[in-house]
C-alpha positions in Angstrom: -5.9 -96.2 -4.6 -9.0 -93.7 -6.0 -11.1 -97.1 -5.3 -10.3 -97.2 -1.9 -10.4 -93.3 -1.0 -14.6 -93.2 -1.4 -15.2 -96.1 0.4 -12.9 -95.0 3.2 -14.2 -91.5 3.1 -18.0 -92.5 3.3 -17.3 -94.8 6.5 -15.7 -91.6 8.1 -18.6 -89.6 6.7 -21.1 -91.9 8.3 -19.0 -92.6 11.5 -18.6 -89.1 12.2 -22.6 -88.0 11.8 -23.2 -91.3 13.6 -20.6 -90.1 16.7 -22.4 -86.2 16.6 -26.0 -88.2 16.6 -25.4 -90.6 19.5 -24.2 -89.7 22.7 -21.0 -91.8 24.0 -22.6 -93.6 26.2 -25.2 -94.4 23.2 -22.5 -95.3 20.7 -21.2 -97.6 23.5 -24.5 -99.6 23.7 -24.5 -99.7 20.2 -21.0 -101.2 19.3 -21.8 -103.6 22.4 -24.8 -105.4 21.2 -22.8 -106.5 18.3 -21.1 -105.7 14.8 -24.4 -106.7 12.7 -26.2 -104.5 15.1 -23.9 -101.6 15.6 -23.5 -101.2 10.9 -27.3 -100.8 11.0 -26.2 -97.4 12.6 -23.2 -96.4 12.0 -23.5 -97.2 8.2 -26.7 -95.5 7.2 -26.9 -94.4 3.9 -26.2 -90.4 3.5 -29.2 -89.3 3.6 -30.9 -91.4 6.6 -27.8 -90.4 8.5 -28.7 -87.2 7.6 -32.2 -87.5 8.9 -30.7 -89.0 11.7 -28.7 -86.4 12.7 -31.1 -84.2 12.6 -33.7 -86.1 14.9 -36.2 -86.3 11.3 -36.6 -82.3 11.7 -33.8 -80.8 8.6 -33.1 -78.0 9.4 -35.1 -75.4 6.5 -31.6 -74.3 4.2 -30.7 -78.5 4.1 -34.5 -79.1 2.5 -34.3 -77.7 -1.2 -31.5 -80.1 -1.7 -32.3 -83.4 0.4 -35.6 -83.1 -1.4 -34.2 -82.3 -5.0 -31.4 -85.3 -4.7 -34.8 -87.7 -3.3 -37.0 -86.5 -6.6 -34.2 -87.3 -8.5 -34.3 -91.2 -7.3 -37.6 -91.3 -8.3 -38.5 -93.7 -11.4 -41.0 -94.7 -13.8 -42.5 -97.7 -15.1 -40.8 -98.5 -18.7 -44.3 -97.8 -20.5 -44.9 -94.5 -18.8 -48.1 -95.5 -17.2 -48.6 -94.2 -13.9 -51.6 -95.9 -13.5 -51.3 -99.8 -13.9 -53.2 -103.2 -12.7 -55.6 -102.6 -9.5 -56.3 -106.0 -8.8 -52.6 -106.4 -8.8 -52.3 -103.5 -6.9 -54.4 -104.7 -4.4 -52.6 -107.9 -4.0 -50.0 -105.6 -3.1 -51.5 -103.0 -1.2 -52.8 -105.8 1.3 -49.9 -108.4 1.6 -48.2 -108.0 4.9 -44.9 -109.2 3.4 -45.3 -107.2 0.4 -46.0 -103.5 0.7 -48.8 -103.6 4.0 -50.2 -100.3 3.4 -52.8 -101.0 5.5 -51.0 -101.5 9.0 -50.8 -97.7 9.0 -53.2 -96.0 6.5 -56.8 -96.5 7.0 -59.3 -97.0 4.2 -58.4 -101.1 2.9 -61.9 -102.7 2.1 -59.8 -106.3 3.3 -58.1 -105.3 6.5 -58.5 -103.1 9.7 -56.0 -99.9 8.8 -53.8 -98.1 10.9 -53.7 -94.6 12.1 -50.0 -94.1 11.4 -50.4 -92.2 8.0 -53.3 -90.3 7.3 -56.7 -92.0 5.7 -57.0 -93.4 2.9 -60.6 -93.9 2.5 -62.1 -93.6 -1.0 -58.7 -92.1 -2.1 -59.6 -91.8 -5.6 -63.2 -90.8 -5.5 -62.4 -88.0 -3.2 -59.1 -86.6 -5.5 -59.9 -87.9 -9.0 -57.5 -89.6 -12.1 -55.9 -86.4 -13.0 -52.7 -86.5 -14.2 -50.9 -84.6 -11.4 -52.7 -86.9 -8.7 -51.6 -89.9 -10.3 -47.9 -88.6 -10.7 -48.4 -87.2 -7.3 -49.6 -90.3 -5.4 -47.0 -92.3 -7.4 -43.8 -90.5 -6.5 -45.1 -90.2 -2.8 -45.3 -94.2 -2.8 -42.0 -94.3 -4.6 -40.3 -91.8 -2.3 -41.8 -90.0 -0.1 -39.0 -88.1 1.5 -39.4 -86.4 -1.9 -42.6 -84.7 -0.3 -42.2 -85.2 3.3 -38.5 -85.5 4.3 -37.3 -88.0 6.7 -41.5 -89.3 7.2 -41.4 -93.0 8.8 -43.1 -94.2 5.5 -41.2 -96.9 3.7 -39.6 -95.6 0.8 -40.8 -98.2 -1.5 -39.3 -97.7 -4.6 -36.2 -95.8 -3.4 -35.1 -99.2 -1.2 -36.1 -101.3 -3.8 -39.0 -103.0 -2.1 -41.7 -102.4 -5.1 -40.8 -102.0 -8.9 -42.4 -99.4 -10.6 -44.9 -101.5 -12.0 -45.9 -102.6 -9.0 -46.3 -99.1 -7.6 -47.8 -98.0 -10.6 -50.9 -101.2 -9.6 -51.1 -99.4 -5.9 -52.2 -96.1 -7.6 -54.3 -97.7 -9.9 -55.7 -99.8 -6.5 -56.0 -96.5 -4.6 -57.3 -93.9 -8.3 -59.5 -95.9 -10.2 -62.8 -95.8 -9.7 -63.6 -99.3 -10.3 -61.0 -100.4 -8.1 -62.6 -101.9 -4.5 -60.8 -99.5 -2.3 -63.2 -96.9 -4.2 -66.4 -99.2 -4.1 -66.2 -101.3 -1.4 -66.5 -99.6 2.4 -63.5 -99.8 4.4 -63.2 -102.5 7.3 -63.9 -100.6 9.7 -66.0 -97.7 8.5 -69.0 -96.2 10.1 
């Protein structure tokens, strides 16, 4: 019965933030275009619902928690290195079905970036190898709701879409000063 309860309870969590999100006639279209479509909605985890509800802007006394229960998804590669491969990190950085940093960060020396997220350019030339800029730049790729809540960027690690090996190669791609986001100029640059 106890297995049952917090399933049910979460769906009438999620249903009832989705209901005081969407208007009726929203929450109509939605559970018209189809089941698939309407569960992308009406099942968002807690804390996109949240985010939802909110239009992205928390109000400021819901912050110091949604941002202490988002650092506390954050996790580490198993040998501790924050820092890893930059060639692999690369590899990653400029895949389109892999991570596609560049679509909205300028700054990749292999593809035209976006203007979505800020610059990128010369990342770790301009900030250093420090300790707290690697651990900083690899929890914001990780999760960045950590740092900026409800931001459009992918939550990489939190959603399961890079390992933290992987992310640990993107901030070795974007830190180390041998890397070619650091020597080469950026497609694009003047």
């Amino acid at each position: 019965m106890r297995k049952l309860a917090i399933p049910l309870l979460l769906l009438a969590l999620a249903l009832a933030l989705a209901q005081r999100y969407f208007t009726e006639e929203e929450l109509k279209r939605i559970q018209e275009g189809g089941k698939a479509y309407s569960e992308v909605f009406i099942n968002q985890r807690p804390d996109q619902a949240l985010c939802s509800l909110h239009k992205n802007r928390l109000p400021a006394e819901l912050l110091p928690k949604f941002i202490e229960e988002q650092r506390a998804l954050i996790r580490y590669p198993a040998d501790g290195k924050l820092m890893g491969d930059w060639r692999k990190g690369g590899a990653i950085f400029n895949n389109l079905q892999k991570a596609n940093c560049f679509s909205c960060h300028f700054g990749s020396p292999v593809h035209l970036g976006g203007d979505v997220g800020p610059s990128l350019e010369k990342y770790g030339l301009q900030r250093g190898q420090s300790e707290a800029v690697q651990r900083y730049t690899y929890e914001v790729i990780y999760n960045p709701w950590a740092y900026f809540p409800c931001t459009v960027m992918y939550r990489f690690g939190a959603l399961g879409g890079l390992t933290p090996e992987e992310i640990a190669d993107v901030v070795a791609y974007l830190l180390d000063p041998e890397s070619d986001f650091n020597t080469k100029p950026a497609v694009g640059s003047r």
